[in-house]
N, C-alpha and C positions, 0 to 999 in steps of 0.2 A: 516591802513584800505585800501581797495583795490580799486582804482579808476576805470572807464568804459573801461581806455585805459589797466586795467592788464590781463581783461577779453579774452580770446581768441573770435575770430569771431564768432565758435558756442555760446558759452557761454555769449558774446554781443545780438546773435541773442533770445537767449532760454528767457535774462532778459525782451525783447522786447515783447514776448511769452507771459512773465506769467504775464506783465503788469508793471514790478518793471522799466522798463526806457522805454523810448520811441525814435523811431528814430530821435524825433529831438533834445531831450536831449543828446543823445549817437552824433550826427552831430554838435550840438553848441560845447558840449567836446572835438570833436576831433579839429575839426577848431580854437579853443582857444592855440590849440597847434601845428596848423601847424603856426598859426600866431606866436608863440613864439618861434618855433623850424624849421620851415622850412627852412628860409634862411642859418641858422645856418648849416644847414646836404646837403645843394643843394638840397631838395626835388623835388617842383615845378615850374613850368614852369610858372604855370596858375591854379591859384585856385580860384572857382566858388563859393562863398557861398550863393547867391541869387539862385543858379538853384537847390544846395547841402539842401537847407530850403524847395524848392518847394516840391521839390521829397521826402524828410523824411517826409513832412507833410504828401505828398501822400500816404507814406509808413504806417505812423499811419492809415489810414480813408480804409485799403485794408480790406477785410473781414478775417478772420482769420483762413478759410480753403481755401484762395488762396495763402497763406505766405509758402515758401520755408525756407529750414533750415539756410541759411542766410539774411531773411527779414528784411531791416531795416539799415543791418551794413557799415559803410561808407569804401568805398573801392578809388580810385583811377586809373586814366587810363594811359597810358604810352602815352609821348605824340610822338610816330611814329604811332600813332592809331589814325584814322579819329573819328571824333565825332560832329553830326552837329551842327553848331552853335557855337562852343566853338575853339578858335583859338589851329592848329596844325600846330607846327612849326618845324615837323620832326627833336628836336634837331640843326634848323640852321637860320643863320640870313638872308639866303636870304627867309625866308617863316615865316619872324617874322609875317607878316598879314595877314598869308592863316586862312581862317575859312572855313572847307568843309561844305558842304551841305547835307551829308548821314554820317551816325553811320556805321563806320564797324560792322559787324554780331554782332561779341564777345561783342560790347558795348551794341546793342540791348537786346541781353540775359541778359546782367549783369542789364541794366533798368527793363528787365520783370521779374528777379529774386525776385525783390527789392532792390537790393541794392542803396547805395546812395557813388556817383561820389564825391570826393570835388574838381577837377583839375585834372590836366596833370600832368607826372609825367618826370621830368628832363633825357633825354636821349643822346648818343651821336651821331655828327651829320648825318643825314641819315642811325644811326644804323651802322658808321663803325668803330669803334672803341670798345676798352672792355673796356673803361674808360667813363665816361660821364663829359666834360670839354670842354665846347661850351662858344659861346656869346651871347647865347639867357638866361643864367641863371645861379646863381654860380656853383662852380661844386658841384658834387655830392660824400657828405665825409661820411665816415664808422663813425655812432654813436657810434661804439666801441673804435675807435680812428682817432679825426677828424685829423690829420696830414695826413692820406690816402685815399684812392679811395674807395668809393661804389662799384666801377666797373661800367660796359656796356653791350649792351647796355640799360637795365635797373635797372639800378645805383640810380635814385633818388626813383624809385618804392622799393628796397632795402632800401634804406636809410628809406624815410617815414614807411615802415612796424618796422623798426629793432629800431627807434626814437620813435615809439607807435603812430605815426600821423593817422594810418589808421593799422588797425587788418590785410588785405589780399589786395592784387595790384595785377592788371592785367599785365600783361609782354608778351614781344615776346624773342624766339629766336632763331635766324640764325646761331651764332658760337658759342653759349656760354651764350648768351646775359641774359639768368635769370639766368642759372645756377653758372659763374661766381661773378654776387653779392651776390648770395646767401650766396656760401664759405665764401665769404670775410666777410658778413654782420651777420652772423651766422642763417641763415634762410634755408628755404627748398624752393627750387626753382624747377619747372618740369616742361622738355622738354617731350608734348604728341609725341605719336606715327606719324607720318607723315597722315595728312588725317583728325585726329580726329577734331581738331578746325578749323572751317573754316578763311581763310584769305579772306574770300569776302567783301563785295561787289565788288570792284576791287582791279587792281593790276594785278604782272603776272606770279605769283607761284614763281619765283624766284628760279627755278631747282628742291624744294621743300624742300627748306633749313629751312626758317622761317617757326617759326608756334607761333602762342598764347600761352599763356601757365600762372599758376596762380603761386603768391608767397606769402608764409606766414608763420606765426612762428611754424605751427605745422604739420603734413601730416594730418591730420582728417581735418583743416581749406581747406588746399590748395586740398584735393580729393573733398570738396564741391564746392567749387570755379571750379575744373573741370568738376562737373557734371553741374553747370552751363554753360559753355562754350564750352562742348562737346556736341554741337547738330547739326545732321544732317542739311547741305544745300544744294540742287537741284544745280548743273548744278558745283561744285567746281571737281578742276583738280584729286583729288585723293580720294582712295572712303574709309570713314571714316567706321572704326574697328570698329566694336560693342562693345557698351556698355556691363558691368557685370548686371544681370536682377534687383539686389541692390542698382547700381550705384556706383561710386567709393567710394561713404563717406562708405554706409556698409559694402564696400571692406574693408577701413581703420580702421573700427570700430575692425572688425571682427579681424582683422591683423595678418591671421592665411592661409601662402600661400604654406602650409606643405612643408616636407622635398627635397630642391632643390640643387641642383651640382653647385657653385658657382665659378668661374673663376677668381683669382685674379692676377693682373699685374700693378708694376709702372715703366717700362720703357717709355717716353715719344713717341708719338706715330707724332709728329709733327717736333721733334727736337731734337737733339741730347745736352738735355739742363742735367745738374744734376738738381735731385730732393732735393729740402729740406729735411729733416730730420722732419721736422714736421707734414708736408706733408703726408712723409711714412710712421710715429705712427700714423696717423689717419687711414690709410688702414690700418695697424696692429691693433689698437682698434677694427673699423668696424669685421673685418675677426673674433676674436675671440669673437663679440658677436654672428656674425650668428653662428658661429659652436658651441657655447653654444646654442644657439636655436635648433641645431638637423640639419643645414645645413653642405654639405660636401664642404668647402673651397679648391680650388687647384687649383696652379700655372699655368698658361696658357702664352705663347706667347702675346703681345697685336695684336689687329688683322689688323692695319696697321701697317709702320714706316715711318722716315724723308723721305724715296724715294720717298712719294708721294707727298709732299709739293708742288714743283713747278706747280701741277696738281691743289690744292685749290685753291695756290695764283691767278693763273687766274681768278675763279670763283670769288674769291673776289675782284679783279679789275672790272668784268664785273657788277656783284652787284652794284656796285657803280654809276652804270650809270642811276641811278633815275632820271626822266628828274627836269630838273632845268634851270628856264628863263636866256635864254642866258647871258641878261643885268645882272643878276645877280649872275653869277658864280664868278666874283672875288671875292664877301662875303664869299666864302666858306673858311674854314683851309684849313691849307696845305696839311693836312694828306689824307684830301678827292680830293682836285685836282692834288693829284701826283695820285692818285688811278683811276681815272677818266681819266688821263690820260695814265696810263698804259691801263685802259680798254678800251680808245677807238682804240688803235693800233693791239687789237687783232683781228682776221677775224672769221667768221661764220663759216669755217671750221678748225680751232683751237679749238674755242669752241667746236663743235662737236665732236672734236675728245679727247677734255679734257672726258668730260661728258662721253662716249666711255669708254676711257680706265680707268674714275676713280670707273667705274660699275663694270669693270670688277676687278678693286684690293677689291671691299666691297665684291665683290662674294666670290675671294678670302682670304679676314678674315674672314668670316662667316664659312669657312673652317676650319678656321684653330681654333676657337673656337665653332664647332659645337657642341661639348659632355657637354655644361654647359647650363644653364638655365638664368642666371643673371651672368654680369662682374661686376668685383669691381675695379674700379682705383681711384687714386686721380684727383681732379675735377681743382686742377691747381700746377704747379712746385713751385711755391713759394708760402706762408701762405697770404702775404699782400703786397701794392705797395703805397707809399707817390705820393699825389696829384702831379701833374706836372712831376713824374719820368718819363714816356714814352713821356713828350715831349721834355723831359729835352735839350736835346741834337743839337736841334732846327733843326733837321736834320727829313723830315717825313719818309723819308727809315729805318734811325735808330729806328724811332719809331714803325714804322710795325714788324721789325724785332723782337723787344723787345714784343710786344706783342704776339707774334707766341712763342717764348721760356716764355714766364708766363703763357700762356693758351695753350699747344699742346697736350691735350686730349679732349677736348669738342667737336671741330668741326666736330672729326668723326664721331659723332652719328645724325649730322645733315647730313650728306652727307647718313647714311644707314637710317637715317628715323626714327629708333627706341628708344623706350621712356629712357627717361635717367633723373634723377633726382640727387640733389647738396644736401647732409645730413649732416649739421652741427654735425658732431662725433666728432673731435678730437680739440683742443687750441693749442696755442704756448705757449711758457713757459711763458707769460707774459701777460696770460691768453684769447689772443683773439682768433677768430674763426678760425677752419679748417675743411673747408670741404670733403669728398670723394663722388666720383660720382660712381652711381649704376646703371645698366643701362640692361633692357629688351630684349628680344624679339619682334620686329617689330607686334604690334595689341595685345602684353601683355601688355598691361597697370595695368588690374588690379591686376594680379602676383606681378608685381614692386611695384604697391603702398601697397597691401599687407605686402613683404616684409621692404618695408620701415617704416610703422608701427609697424611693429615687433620690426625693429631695433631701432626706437626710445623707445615704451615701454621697451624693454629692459638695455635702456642706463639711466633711470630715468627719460626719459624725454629732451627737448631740448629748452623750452621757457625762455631760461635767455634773462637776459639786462643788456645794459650797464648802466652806471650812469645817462645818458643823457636821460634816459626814467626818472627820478624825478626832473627833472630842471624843474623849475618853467617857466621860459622865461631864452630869450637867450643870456642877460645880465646876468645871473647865467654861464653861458658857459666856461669853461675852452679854452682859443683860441686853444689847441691842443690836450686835451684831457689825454695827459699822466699820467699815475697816478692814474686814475682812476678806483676803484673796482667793478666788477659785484656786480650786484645784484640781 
């Protein structure tokens, strides 16, 4: 029999609709399960269930031609996302007690949508890592198989969506940061277009690397969740791409983005790393269902390479330089005071001149893949990574490193802007997840999601689970998950 949590988020919201659950019943079900499963997968940070009760009550008493297509379903917020009143501790112990005072934008929407918050959702720290394995909360383990990483930096918003804690999570990402768990988590993770979600209230665009961005088990979940968060705000650095007159979910619905010239490439575009094998069956999967769809798949160049690395790596030392109370920087890891420290040695005329020249290498891929419509690469070098492997080495240089050769295609679609989404298509032979990343036209969004629907309908489908979606509590838990058969 089918519990609240098998339901996808629309299908949560519609049972809300026709009166068969209520948001507070669908809110007690899931938090019965973050309580028996969250510590278990590193979910949360901080889970609200007094504020999480408020609000579904609220969400039952709303009139029922002010309820949006996800009214009611309990979702979660990443916790590098301000939210007033509710302690955010950007993934780090020196800001174990910060509680801001203002909702970022994206959280605003997500309260006016209705949806209902249960917590923050386990991150890493300051967003610079692609693992999330902090001291503010365990890490955050792959419900498919906990001996491995979620990923970063939203790792626990994967975890929780992929463990059935919550249907859809809010996510940001700057190099990867949803896209990455996504893969790993077997979920759908989307990076919008540069512009579309606002990063306001403050903050300082960050070159305009990060953006918000939704993650969920299905694309019709996760294009609702964007049409929630894709709304215009007055006075942000870059000016948000219009909307489809549908919105994305009828984009998804519809998922018909007719016949397009599709770009395929898996040379790594960051690093001179070998790609898995499993890796590249998934871009092989993907490619022959679009071209069974009527799409014309071919070979293309990627449209940067490794020459341009030491041009990121700046950017991402500068990044780093989130202000942090003086007294309190020796709380930080290492990983982020080697970085902080590379960033403060660079000058304003370095940076400038990064930013400069790395304009001028996107102009040139955009070149050199301009005759296709959508790229297709794999969304990471390797299938999956064991908790602690990137820090293994107890070295943070080695660990940067290792993370530039796991993840060296994601980043560059944050440096040109353009929407890029993580499609769980392909497994490892021992059946866990393998993503490939699909990735737009700069203010295509609804082409890609289209597309992406396509290619899910056509693959049967993509809402599986692991075992750990029927554990009762966390005393049922396998410590490492091996062994363990989809379901």
């Amino acid at each position: 029999m089918a519990e609240p949590h098998d339901l996808t988020a629309l299908e949560q919201a519609a049972a809300v609709a026709r009166g068969e659950l209520s948001s507070v019943e669908l809110v007690e079900h899931h938090l019965r399960r973050v309580t028996a499963l969250g510590d278990t997968v590193g979910a949360f940070v901080t889970v609200t269930p007094d504020l999480a009760r408020e609000a579904a009550r609220a969400a039952d008493a709303a009139p029922t031609d002010a309820r949006g297509p996800l009214h009611g379903v309990p979702t979660a917020i990443k916790d590098l996302t301000l939210t007033a009143g509710v302690r955010t501790t950007f993934g780090s112990a020196a800001f174990l007690d910060f509680v801001p005072p203002v909702d970022a934008d994206v959280v605003r929407f997500i309260k006016a949508a209705g949806l209902v918050s249960l917590g923050k959702t386990t991150t890493s720290e300051l967003g610079c890592s692609l693992y999330s394995e902090g001291r503010v909360a365990p890490p955050a383990r792959n419900p498919w198989q906990l001996a491995y990483t979620a990923g970063g930096s939203s790792g626990g918003a994967a975890a929780a969506v992929a463990a059935g804690l919550v249907p859809v999570a809010q996510g940001s990402d700057g190099g990867g940061s949803l896209r990455i768990p996504a893969s790993l988590c077997g979920l759908v993770g989307y990076k919008p277009s540069r512009g579309l979600v606002s990063g306001g209230p403050v903050g300082s665009g960050a070159f305009g690397l990060p953006t918000g961005g939704p993650l969920g088990r299905t694309v019709t979940d996760v294009a609702a969740l964007l049409d929630v968060m894709a709304v215009p705000v007055p006075g942000e650095p870059y000016l948000s791409p219009p909307a489809p007159p549908e919105g994305y979910l009828g984009v998804a619905r519809r998922a018909e983005p007719g016949p397009l010239r599709i770009g395929r490439f898996t040379t790594p575009m960051l690093a001179d790393e070998p790609v898995h094998p499993d890796c590249v069956a998934a871009v092989d999967s993907a490619a022959a269902l679009l071209a069974a769809a009527g799409h014309e798949v071919v070979e293309v160049p990627p449209p940067l390479t490794p020459a341009v690395w030491p041009l990121f790596e700046i950017l991402w030392y500068v990044l780093a330089l989130s202000p942090v109370p003086p007294q309190r920087e020796a709380e930080l890891l290492p990983l982020t005071r080697l970085m902080r420290a590379r960033g403060a040695e660079i000058s304003a005329g370095t940076l400038a001149a990064t930013l400069g020249e790395l304009q001028a290498q996107v102009r040139l891929g955009a070149r050199r893949t301009a005759g296709v419509d959508l790229l297709l690469c794999p969304t990471l070098a390797a299938p999956q990574a064991p908790v602690g492997w990137f820090t293994a080495d107890g070295d943070p240089a080695a660990d940067f490193d290792r993370q530039r050769r796991f993840s060296p295609y994601c980043a560059v679609f944050n440096v040109t802007g353009d929407p890029s989404v993580s499609l769980p298509v392909g497994s490892t032979t021992d059946g866990l997840p393998v993503g490939v990343l699909l990735t737009g036209r700069y203010g295509d969004d609804a082409r890609l999601i289209a597309t992406a629907a396509q290619l899910e309908n056509s693959s049967d489908g993509w809402d599986r689970h692991p075992a750990i979606w029927r554990a009762a509590d966390s005393a049922n838990v396998n410590g490492d998950g091996v062994g363990w058969p989809a379901s």
